[in-house]
N, C-alpha and C positions, 0 to 999 in steps of 0.2 A: 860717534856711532852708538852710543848707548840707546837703549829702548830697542835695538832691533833684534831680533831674535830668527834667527836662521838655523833650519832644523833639515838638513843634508838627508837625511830619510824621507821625509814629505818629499823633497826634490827629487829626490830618487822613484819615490810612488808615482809623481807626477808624470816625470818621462817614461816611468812603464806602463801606464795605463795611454798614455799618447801609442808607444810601441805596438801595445796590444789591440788599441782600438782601430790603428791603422791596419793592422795585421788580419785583423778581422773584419774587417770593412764596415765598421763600426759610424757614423755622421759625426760631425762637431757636436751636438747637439746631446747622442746619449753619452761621449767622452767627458761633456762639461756637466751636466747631468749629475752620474756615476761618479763624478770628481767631488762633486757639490755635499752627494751625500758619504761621501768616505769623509770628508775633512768633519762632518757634524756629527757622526760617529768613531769613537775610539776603536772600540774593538773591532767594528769593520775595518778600519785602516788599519787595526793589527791582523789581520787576516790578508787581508790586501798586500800588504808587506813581506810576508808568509810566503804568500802565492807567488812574489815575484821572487824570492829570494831561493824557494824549494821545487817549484810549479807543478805542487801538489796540494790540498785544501788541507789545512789545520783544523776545522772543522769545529773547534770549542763554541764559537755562537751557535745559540738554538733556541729556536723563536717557535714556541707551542710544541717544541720535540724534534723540528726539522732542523737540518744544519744543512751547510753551505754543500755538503756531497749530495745528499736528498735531491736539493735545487736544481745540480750541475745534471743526475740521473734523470730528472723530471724534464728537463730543456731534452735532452739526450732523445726522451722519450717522443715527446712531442715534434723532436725533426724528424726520426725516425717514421714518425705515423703521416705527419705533412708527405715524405717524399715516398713515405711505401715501398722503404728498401728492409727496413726488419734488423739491419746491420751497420754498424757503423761505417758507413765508405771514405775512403780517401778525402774524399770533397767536403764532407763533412767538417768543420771548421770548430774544433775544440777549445779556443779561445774564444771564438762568438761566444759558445757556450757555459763558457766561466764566466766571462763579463754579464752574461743574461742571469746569472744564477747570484754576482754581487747585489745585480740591480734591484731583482726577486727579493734576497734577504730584505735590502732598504726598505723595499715598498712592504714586503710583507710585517718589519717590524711596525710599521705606523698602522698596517688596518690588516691586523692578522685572522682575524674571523674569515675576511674575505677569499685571503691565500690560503686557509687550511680546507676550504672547502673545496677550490679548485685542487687541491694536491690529492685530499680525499675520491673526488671522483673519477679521478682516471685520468687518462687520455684518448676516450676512445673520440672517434669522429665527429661525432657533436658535442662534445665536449672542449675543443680546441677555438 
């Protein structure tokens, strides 16, 4: 069995973002996604690990100033303006919303101009 390397953490990330993506009604698609870019970044998968261990943001990544709580307030934001409740409701789905805020980091570390403009401008209605 040599050459193989099995790391009981990643397996552990793996079955909680399956947990969570189901939990959040989440498709195969952004689960393998979200999975594809944890494994190609370190620190996100140390955050990701974090999250499932405390299921609170560690928050150390931060991509042009933003970190992973900015992300989570800014999704937060943008459901709150979509349903035009003002308040976070029950129905509200807080896991959606971490996992959109992982995703967010990814994307935002590879074209960050992009994401700090949209962060920049708000959420108002045309803006979404």
């Amino acid at each position: 069995m040599s050459g193989i390397l099995y790391d009981a953490r990643r397996v552990m990330a793996y079955e909680g973002i399956e947990r969570l993506g189901e939990y959040a009604g989440k498709d195969r698609e952004f689960i393998d996604g979200l999975w594809a870019e944890l494994i190609l970044d370190r620190e996100l998968m140390q955050e990701f690990m974090y999250y499932l261990d405390h299921h609170t943001l560690l928050d150390q990544i931060k991509c042009r100033g933003y970190g992973l709580t900015d992300l989570y307030v800014w999704q937060m934001d943008r459901y709150n303006l979509i349903r035009e409740v003002g308040k976070n409701p029950e129905c509200c789905n807080k896991e959606a919303m971490v996992l959109n805020a992982f995703r967010t980091m990814a994307d935002m570390k590879k074209d960050p101009d992009t994401y700090v403009e949209r962060l920049s401008r708000g959420t108002g209605m045309d803006q979404i």
